[in-house]
C-alpha positions as CSV (number, residue, x, y, z in Angstrom):
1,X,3.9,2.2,-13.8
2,X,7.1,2.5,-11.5
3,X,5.9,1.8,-8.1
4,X,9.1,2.8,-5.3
5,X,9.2,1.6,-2.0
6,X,11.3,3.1,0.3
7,X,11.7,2.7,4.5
8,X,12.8,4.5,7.6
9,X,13.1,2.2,11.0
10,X,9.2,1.5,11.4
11,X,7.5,3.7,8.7
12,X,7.7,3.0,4.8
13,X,5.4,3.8,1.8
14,X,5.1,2.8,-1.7
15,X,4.9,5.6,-4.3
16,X,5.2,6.8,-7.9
17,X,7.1,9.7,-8.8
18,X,6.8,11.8,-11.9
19,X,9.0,15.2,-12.7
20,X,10.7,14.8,-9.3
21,X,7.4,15.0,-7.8
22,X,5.1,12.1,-5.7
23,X,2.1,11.8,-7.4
24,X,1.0,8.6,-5.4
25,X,1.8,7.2,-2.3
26,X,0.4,5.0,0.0
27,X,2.2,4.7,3.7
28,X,2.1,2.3,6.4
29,X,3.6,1.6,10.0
30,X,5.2,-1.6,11.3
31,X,4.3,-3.2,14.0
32,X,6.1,-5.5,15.5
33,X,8.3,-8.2,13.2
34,X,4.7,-9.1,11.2
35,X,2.4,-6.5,10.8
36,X,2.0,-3.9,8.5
37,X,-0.7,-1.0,9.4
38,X,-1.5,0.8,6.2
39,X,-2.9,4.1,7.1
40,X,-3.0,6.7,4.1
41,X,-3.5,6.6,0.3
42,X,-3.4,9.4,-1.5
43,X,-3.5,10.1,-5.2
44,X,-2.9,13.5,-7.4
45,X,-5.9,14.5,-9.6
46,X,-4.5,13.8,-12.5
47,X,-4.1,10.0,-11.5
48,X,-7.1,9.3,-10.5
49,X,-9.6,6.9,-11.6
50,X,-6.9,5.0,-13.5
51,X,-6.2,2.3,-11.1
52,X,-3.4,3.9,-9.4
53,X,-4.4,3.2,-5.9
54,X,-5.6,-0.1,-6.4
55,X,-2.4,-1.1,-7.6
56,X,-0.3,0.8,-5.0
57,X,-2.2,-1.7,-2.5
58,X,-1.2,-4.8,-4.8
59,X,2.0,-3.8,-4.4
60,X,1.9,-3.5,-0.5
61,X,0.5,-7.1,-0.5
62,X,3.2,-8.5,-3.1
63,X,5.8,-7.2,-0.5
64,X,3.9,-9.1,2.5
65,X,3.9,-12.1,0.8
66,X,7.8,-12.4,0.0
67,X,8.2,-11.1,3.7
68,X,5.9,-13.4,4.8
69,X,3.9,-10.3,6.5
70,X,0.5,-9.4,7.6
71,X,-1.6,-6.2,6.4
72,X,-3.8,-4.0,8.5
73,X,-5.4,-1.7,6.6
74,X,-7.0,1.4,8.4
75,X,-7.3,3.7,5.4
76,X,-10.4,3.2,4.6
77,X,-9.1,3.1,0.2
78,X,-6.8,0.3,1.2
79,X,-9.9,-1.8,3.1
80,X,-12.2,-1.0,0.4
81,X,-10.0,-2.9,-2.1
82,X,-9.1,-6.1,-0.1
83,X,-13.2,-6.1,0.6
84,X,-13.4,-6.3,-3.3
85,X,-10.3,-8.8,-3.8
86,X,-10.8,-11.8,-1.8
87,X,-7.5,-12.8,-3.8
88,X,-5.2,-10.9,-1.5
89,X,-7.1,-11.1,1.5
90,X,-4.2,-14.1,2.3
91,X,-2.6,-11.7,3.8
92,X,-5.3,-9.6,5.9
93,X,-4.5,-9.5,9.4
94,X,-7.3,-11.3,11.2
């Protein structure tokens, strides 16, 4: 699974594409030199169930810890998997 990351001054996402087409993608804000927000997951039907999301937010939290960042995470598919990883919650903005 290819997971992308692109950025635009304080907005960024992470996202899979397949046939020129985003079939995952889970955004965020920056705020401030610290702190990303996450606040949207969404996944295409035909990914679903398959762990997609999950590891779209394992990404996110790879990226904060080479950056040496904090995650917020208002959507409520990105909280629901640091409440079931305390492994990553390193990272959780408190």
């Amino acid at each position: 699974m290819d997971i992308q990351h692109q950025t635009k001054s304080t907005k960024g996402s992470f996202f899979i594409e397949s046939e020129g087409q985003i079939s995952a993608e889970m955004t965020y804000s920056r705020a401030g030199d610290k702190l990303l927000i996450i606040d949207h997951t969404e996944i295409s039907a035909s990914l679903r169930g398959k762990g997609v999301g999950e590891a779209l937010v394992f990404r996110a939290v790879e990226f904060a810890r080479a950056n040496q960042l904090k995650i917020l995470p208002l959507c409520p598919f990105a909280k629901s998997v640091f409440e079931k990883n305390p492994e990553i919650r390193d990272v959780l903005s408190k």
